[in-house]
MDTraj code that builds the backbone (N, CA, C; nanometers):
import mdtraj as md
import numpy as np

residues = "UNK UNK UNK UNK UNK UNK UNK UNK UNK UNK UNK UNK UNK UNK UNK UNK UNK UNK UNK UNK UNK UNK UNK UNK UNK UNK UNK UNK UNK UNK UNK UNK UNK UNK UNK UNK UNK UNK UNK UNK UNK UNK UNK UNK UNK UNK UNK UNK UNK UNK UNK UNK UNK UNK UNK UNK UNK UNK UNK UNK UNK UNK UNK UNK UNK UNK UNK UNK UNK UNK UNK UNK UNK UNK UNK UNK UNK UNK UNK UNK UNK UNK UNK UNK UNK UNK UNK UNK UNK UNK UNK UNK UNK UNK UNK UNK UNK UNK UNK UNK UNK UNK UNK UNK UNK UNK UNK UNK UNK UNK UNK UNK UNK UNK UNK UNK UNK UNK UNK UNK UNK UNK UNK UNK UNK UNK UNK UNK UNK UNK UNK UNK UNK UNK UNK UNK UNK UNK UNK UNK UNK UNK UNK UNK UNK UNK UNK UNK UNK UNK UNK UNK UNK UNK UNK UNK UNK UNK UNK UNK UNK UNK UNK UNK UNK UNK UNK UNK UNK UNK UNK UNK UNK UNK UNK UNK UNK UNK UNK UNK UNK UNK UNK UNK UNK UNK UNK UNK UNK UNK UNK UNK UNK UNK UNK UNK".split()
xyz = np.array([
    [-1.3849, -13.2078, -5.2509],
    [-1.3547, -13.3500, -5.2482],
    [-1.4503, -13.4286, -5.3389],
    [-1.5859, -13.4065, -5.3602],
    [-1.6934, -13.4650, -5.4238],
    [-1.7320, -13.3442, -5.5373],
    [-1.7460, -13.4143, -5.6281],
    [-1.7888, -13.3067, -5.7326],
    [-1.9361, -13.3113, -5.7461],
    [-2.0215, -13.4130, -5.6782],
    [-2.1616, -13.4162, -5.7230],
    [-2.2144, -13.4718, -5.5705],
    [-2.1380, -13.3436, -5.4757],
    [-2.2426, -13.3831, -5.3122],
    [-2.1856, -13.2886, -5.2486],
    [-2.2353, -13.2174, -5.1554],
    [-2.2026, -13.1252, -5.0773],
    [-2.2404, -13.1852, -4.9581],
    [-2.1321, -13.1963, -4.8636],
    [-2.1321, -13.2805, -4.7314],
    [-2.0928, -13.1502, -4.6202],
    [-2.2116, -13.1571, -4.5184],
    [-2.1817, -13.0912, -4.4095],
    [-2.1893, -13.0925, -4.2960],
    [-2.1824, -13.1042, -4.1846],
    [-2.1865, -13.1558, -4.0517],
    [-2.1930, -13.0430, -3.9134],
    [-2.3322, -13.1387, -3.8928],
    [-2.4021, -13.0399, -3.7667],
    [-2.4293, -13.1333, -3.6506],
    [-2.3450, -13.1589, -3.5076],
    [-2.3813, -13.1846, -3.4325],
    [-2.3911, -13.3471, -3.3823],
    [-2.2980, -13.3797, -3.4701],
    [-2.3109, -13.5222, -3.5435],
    [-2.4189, -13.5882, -3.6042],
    [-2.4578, -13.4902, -3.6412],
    [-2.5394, -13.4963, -3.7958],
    [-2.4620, -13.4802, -3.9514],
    [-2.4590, -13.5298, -4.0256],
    [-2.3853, -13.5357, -4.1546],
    [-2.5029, -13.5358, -4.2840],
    [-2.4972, -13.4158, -4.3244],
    [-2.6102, -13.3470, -4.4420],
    [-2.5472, -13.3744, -4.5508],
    [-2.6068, -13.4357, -4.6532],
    [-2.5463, -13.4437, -4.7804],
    [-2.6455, -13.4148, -4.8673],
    [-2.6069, -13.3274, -4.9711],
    [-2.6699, -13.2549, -5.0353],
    [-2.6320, -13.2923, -5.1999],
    [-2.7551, -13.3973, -5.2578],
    [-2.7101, -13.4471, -5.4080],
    [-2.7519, -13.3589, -5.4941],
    [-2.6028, -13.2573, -5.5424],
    [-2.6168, -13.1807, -5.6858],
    [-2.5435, -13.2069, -5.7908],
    [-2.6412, -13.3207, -5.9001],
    [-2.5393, -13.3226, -6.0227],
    [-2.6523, -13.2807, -6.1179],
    [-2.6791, -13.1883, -6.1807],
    [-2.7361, -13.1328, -6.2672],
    [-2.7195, -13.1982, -6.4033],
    [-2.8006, -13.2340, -6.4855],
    [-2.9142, -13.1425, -6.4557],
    [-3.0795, -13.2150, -6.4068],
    [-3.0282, -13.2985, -6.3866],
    [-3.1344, -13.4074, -6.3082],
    [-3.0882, -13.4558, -6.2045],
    [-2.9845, -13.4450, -6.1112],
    [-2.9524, -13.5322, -6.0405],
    [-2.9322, -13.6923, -6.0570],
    [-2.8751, -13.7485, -6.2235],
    [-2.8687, -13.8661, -6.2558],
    [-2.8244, -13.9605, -6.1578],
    [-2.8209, -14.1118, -6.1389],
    [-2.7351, -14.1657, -6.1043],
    [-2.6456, -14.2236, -6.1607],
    [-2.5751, -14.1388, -6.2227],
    [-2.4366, -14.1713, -6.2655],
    [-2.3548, -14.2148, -6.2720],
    [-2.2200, -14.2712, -6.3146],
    [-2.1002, -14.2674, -6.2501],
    [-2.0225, -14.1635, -6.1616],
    [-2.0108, -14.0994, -6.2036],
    [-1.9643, -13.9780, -6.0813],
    [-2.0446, -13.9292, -5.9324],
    [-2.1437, -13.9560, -5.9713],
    [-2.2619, -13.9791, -5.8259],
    [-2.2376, -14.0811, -5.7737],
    [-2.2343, -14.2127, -5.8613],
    [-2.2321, -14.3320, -5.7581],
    [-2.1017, -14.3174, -5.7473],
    [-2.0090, -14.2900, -5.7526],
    [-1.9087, -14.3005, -5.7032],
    [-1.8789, -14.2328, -5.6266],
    [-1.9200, -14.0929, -5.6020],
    [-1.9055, -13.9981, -5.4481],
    [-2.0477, -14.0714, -5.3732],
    [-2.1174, -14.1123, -5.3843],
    [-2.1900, -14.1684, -5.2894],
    [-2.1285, -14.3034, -5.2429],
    [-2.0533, -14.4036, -5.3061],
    [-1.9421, -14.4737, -5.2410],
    [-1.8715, -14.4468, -5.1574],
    [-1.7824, -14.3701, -5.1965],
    [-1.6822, -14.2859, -5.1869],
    [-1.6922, -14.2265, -5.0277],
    [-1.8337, -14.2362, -5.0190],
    [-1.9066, -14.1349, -4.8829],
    [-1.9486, -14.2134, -4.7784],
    [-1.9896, -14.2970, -4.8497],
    [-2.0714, -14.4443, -4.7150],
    [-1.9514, -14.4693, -4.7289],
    [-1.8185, -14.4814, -4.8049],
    [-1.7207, -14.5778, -4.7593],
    [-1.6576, -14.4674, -4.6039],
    [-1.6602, -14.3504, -4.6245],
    [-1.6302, -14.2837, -4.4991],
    [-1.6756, -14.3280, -4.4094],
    [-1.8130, -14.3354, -4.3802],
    [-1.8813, -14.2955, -4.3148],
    [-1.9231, -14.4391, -4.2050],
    [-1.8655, -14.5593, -4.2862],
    [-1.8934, -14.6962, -4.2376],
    [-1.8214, -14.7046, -4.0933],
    [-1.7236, -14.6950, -4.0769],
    [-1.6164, -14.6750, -3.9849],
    [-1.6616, -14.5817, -3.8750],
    [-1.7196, -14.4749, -3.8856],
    [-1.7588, -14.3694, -3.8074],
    [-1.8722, -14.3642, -3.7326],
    [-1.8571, -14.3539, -3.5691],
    [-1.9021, -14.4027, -3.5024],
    [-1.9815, -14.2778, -3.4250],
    [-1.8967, -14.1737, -3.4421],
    [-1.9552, -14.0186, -3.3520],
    [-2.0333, -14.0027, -3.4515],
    [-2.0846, -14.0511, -3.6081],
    [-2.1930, -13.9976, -3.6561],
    [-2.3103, -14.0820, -3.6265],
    [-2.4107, -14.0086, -3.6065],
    [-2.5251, -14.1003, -3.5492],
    [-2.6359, -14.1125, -3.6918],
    [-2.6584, -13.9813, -3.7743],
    [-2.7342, -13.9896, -3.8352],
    [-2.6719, -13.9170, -3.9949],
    [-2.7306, -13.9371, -4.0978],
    [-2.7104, -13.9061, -4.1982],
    [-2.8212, -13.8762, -4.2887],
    [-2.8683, -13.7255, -4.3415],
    [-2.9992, -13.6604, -4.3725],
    [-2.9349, -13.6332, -4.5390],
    [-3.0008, -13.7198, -4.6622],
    [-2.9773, -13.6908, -4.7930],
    [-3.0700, -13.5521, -4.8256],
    [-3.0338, -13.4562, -4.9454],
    [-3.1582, -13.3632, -4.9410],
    [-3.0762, -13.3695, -5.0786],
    [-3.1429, -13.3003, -5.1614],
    [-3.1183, -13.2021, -5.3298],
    [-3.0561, -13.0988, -5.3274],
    [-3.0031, -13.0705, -5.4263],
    [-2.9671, -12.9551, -5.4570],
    [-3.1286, -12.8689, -5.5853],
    [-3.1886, -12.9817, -5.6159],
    [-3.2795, -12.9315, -5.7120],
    [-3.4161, -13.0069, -5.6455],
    [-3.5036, -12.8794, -5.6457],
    [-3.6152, -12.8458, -5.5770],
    [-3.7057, -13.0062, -5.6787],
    [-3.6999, -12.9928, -5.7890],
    [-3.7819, -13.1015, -5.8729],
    [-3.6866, -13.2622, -5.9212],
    [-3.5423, -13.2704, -5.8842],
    [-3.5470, -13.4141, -5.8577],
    [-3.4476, -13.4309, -5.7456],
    [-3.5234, -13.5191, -5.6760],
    [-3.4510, -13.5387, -5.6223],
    [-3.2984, -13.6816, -5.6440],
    [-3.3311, -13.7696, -5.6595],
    [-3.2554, -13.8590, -5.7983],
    [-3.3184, -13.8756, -5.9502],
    [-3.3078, -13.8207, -6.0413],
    [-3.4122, -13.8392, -6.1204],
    [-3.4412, -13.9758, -6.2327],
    [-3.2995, -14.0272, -6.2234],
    [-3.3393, -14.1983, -6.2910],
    [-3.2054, -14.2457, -6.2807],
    [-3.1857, -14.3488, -6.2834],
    [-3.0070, -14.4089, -6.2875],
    [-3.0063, -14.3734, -6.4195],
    [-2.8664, -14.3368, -6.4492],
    [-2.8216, -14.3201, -6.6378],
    [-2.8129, -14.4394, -6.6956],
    [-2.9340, -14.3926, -6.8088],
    [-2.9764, -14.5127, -6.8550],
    [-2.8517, -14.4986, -7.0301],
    [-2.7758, -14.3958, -7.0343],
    [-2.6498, -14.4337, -7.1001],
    [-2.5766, -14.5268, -7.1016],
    [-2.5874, -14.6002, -6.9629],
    [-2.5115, -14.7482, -6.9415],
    [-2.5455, -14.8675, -7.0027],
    [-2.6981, -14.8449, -7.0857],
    [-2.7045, -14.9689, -7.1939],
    [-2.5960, -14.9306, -7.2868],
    [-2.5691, -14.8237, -7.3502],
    [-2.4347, -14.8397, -7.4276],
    [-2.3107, -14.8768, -7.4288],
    [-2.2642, -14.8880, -7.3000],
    [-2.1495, -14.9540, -7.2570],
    [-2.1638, -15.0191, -7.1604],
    [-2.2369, -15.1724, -7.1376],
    [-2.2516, -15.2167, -7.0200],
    [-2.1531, -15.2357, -6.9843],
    [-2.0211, -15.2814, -7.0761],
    [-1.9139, -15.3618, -6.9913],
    [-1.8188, -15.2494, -6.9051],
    [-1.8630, -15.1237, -6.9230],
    [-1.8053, -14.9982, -6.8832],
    [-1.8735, -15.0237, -6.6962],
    [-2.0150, -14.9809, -6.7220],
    [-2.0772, -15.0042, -6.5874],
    [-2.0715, -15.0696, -6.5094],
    [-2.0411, -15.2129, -6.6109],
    [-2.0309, -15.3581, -6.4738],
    [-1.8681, -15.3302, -6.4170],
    [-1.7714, -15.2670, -6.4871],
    [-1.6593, -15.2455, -6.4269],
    [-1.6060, -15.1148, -6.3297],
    [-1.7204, -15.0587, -6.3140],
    [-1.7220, -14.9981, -6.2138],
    [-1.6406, -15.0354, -6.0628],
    [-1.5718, -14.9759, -6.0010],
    [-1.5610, -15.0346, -5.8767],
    [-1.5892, -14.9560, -5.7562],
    [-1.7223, -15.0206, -5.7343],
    [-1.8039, -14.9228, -5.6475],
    [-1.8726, -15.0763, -5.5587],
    [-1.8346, -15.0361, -5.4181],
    [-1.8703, -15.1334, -5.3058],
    [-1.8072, -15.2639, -5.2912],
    [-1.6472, -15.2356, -5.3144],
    [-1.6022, -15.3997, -5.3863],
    [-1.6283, -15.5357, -5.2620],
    [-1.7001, -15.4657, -5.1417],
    [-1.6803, -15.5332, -5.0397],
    [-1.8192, -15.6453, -5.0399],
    [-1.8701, -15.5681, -5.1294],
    [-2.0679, -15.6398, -5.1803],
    [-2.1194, -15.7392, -5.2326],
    [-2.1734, -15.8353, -5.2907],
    [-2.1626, -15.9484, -5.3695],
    [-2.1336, -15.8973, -5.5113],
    [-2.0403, -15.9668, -5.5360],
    [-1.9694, -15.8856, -5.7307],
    [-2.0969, -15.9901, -5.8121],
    [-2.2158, -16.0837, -5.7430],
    [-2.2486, -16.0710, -5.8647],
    [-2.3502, -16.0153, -5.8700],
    [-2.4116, -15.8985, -5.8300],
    [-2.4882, -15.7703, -5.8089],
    [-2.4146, -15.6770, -5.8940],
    [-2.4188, -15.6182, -5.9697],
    [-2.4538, -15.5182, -6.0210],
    [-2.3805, -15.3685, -5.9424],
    [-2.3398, -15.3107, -6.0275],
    [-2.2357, -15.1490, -5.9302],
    [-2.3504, -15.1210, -5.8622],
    [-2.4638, -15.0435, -5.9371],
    [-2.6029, -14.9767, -5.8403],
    [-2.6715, -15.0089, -5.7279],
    [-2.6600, -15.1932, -5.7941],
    [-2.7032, -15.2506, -5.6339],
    [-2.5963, -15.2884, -5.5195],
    [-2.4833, -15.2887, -5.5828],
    [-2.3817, -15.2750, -5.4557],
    [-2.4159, -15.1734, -5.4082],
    [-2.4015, -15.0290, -5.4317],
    [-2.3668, -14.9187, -5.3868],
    [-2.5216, -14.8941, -5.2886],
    [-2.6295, -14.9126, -5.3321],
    [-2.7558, -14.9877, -5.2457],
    [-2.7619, -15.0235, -5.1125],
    [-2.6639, -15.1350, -5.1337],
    [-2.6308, -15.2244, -5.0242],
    [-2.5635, -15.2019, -4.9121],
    [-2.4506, -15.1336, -4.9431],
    [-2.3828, -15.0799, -4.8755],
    [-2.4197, -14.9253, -4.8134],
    [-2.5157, -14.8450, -4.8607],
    [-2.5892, -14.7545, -4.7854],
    [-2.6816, -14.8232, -4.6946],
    [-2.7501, -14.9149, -4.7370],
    [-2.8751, -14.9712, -4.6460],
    [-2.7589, -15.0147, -4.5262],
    [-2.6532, -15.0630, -4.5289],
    [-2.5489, -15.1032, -4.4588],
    [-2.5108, -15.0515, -4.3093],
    [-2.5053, -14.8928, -4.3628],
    [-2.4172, -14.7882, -4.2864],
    [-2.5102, -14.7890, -4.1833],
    [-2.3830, -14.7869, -4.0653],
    [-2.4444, -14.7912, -3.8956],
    [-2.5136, -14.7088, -3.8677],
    [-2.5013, -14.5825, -3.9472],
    [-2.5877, -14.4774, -3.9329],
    [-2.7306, -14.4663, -3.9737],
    [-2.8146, -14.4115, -3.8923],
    [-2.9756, -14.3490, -3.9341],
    [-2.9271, -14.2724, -4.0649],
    [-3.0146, -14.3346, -4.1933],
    [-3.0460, -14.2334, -4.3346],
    [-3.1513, -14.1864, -4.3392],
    [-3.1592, -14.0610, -4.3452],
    [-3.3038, -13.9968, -4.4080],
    [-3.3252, -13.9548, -4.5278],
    [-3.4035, -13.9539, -4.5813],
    [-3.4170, -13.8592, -4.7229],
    [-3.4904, -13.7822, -4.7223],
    [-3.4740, -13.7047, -4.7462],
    [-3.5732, -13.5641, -4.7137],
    [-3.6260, -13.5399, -4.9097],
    [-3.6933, -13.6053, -4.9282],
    [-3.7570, -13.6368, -5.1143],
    [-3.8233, -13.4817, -5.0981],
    [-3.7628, -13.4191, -5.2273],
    [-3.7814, -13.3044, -5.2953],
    [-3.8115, -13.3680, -5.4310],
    [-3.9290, -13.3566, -5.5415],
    [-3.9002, -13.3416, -5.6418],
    [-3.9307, -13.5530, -5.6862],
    [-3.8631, -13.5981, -5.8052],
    [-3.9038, -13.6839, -5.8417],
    [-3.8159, -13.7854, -5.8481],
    [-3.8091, -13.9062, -5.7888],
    [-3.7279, -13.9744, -5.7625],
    [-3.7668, -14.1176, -5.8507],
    [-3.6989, -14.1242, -5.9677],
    [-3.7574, -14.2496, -6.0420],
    [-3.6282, -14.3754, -6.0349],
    [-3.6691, -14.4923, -6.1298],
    [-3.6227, -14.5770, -6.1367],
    [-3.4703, -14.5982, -6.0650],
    [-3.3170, -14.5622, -6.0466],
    [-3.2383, -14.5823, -5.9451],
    [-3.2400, -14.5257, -5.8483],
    [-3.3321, -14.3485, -5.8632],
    [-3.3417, -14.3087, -5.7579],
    [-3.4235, -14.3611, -5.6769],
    [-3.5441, -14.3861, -5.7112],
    [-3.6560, -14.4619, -5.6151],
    [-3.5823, -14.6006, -5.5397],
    [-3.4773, -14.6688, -5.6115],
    [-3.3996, -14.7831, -5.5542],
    [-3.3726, -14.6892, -5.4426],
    [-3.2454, -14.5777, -5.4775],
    [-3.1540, -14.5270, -5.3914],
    [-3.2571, -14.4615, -5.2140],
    [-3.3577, -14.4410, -5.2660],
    [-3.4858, -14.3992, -5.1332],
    [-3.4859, -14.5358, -5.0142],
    [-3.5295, -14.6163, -5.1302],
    [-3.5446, -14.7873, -5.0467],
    [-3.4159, -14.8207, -4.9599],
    [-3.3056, -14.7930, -4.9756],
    [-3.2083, -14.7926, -4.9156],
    [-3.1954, -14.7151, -4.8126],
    [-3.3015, -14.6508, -4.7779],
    [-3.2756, -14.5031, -4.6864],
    [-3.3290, -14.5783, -4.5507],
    [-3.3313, -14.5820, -4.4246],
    [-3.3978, -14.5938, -4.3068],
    [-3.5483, -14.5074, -4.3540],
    [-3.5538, -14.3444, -4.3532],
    [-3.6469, -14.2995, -4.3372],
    [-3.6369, -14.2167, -4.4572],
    [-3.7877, -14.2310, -4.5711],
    [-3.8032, -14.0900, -4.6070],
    [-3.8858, -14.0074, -4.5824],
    [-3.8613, -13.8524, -4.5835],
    [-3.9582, -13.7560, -4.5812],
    [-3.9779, -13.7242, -4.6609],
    [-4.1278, -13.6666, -4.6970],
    [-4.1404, -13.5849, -4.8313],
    [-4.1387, -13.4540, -4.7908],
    [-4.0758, -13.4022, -4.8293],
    [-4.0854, -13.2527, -4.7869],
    [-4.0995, -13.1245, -4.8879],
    [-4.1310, -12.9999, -4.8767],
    [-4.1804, -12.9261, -4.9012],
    [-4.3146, -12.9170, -4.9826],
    [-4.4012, -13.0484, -4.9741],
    [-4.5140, -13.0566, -4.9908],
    [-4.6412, -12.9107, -5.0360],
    [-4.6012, -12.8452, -4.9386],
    [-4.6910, -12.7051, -4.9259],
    [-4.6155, -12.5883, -5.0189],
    [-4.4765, -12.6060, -5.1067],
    [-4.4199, -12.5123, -5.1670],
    [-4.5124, -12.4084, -5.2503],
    [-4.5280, -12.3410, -5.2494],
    [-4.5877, -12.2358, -5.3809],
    [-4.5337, -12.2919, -5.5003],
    [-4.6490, -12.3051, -5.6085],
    [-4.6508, -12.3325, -5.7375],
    [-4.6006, -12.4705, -5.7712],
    [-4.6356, -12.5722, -5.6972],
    [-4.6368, -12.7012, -5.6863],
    [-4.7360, -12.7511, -5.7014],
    [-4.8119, -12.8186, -5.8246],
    [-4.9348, -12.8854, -5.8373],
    [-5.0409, -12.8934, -5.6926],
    [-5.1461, -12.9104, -5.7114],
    [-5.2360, -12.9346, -5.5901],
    [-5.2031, -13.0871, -5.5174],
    [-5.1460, -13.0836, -5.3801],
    [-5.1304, -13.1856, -5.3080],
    [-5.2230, -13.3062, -5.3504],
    [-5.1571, -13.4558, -5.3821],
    [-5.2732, -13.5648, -5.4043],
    [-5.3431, -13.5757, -5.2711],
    [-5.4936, -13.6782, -5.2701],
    [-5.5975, -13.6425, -5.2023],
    [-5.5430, -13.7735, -5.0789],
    [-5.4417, -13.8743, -5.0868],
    [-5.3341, -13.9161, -4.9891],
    [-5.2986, -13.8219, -4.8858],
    [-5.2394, -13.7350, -4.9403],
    [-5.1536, -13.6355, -4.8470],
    [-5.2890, -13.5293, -4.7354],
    [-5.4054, -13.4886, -4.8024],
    [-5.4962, -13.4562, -4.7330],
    [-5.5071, -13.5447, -4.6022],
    [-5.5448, -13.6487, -4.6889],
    [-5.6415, -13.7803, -4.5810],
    [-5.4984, -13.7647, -4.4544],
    [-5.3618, -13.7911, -4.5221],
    [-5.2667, -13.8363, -4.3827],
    [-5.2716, -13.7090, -4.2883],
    [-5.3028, -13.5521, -4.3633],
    [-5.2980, -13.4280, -4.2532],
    [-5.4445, -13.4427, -4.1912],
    [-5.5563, -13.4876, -4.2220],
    [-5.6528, -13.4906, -4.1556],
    [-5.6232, -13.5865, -4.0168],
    [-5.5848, -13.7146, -4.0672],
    [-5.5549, -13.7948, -3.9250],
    [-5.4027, -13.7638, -3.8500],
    [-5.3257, -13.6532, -3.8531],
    [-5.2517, -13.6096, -3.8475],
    [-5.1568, -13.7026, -3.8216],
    [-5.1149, -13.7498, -3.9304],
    [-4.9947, -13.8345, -3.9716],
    [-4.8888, -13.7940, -4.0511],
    [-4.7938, -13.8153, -4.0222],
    [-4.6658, -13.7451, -4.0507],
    [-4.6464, -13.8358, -4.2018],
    [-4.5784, -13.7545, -4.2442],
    [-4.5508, -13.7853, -4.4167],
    [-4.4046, -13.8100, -4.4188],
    [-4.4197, -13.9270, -4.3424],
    [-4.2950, -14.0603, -4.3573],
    [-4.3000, -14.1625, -4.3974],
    [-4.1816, -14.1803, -4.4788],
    [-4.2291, -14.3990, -4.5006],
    [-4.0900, -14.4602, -4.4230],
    [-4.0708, -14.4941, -4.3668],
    [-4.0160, -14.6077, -4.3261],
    [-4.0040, -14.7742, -4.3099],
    [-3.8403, -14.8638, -4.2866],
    [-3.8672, -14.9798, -4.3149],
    [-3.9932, -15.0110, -4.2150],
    [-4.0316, -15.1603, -4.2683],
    [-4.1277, -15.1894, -4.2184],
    [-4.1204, -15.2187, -4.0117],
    [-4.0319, -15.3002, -4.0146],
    [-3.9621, -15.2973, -3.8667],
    [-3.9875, -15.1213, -3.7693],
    [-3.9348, -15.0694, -3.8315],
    [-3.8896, -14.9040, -3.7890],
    [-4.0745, -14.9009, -3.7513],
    [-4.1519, -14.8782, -3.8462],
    [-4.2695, -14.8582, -3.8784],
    [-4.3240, -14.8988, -3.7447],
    [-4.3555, -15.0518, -3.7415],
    [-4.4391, -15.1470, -3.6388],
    [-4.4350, -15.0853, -3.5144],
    [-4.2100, -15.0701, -3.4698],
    [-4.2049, -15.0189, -3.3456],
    [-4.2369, -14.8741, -3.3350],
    [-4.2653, -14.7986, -3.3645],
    [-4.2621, -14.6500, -3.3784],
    [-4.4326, -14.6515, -3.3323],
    [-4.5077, -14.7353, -3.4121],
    [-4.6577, -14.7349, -3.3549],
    [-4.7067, -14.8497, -3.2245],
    [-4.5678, -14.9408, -3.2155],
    [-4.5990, -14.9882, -3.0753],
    [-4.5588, -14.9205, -2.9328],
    [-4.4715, -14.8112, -2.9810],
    [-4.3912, -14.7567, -2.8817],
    [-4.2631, -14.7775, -2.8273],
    [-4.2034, -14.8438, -2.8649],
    [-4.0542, -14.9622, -2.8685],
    [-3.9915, -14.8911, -2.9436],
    [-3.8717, -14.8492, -2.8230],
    [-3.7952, -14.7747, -2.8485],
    [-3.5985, -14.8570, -2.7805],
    [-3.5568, -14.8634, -2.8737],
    [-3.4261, -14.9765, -2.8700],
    [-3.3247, -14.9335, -2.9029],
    [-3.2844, -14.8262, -2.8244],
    [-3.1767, -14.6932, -2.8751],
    [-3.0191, -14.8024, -2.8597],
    [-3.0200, -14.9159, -2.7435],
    [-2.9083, -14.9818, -2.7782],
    [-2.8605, -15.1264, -2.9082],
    [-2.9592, -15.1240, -2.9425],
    [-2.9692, -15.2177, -3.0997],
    [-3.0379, -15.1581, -3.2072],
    [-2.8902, -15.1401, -3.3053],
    [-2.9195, -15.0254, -3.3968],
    [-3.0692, -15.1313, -3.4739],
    [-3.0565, -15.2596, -3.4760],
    [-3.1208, -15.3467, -3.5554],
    [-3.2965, -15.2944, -3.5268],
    [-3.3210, -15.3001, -3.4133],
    [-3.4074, -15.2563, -3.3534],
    [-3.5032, -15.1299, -3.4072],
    [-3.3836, -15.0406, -3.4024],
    [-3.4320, -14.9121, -3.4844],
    [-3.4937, -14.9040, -3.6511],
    [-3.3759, -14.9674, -3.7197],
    [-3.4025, -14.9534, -3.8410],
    [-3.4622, -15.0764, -3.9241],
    [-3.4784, -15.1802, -3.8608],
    [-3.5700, -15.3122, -3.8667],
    [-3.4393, -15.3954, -3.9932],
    [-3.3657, -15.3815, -3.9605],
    [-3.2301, -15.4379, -4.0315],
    [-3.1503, -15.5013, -3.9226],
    [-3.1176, -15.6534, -3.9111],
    [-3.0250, -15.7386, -3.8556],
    [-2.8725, -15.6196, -3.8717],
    [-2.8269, -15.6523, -3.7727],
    [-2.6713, -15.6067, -3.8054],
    [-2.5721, -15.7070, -3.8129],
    [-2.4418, -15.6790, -3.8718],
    [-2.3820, -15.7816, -3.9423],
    [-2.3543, -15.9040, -3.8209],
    [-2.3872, -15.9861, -3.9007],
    [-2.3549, -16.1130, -3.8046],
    [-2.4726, -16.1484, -3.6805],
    [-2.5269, -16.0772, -3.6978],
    [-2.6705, -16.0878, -3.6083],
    [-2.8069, -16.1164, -3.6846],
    [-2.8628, -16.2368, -3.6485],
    [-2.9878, -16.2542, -3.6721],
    [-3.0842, -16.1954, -3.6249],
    [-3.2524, -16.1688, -3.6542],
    [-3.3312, -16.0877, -3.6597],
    [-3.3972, -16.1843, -3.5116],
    [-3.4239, -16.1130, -3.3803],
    [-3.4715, -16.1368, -3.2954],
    [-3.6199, -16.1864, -3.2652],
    [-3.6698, -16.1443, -3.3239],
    [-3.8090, -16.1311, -3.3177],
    [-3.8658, -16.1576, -3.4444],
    [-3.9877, -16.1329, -3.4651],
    [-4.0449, -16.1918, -3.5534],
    [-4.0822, -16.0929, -3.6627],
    [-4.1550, -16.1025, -3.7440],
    [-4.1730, -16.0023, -3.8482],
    [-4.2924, -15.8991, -3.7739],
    [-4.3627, -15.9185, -3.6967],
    [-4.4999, -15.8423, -3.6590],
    [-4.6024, -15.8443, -3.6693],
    [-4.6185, -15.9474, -3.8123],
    [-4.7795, -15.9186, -3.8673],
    [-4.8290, -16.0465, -3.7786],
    [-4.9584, -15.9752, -3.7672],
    [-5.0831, -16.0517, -3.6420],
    [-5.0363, -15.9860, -3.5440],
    [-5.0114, -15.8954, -3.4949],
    [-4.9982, -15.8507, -3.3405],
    [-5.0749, -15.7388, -3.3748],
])
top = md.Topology()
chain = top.add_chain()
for i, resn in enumerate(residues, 1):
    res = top.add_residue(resn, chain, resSeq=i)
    for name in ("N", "CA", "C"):
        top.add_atom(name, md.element.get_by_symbol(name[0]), res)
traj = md.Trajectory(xyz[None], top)
């Protein structure tokens, strides 16, 4: 069905696996099965969570295709997220509409995630970095020490997610709660956090 994602489902868990070689660009054909995918997936209610991973160990998105300065009027006519503000941009629709989905996103970051990919992360609820400890992977930066010394998990999350996770606040019936994102038509309850 997708030529550049391998989608699989465990438990109502939904694994998607980004392989478009030979960087994992963000493309047209990527952003468009990644549309294509949150547009599934918006509607769907038995999925609770949704875990992005690579197909390639060293990127994990490796830059939006920056071919699209050659044909902008190609890119801006994209129709990807038509439900988004049209005067945003295809990439940042398609953004938007992941940060969107009712579902928990994770990213499980393999490898190097630059300029749309690093967007496409920010859009995620949670990333992990993972396989950190691989064989023949540069020497871990002296960050990643310091967080295993105070044994801190090598996550970033939104800031909301963050606060409650170290206050202990746990709000399994407001998705807003969880992922520190208002849901549609709902204003943000509480306050931002800082000073507490």
């Amino acid at each position: 069905m997708y030529s550049t994602l391998k989608i699989s489902l465990t438990s109502g868990v939904v694994h998607v696996v980004i392989d478009n070689p030979p960087a994992n660009l963000l493309d047209a054909a990527l952003m468009t099965d990644l549309d294509c995918f949150a547009d599934a997936m918006s509607g769907d209610h038995d999925i609770r969570v949704i875990v992005f991973d690579s197909a390639d160990p060293d990127f994990f998105v490796g830059h939006g295709d920056m071919t699209t300065a050659d044909a902008p009027a190609t890119f801006v006519a994209l129709r990807v997220a038509p439900e988004q503000d049209q005067s945003l941009n295809p990439m940042m629709r398609l953004h938007e509409r992941i940060r969107s989905l009712p579902q928990i996103t994770i990213a499980k970051l393999r490898g190097l995630a630059r300029g749309g990919g690093a967007e496409l992360l920010s859009a995620m609820h949670v990333r992990k970095l993972a396989d950190l400890n691989k064989p023949g992977r540069p020497e871990r930066p002296p960050w990643v020490h310091l967080m295993a010394m105070r044994k801190r998990k090598t996550l970033a999350v939104r800031e909301r997610c963050h606060q409650d996770i170290h206050a202990g606040r746990v709000h399994s019936h407001h998705p807003e709660m969880i992922t520190g994102e208002p849901c549609a038509g709902k204003s943000r309850q509480h306050g931002s956090g800082r000073g507490r």
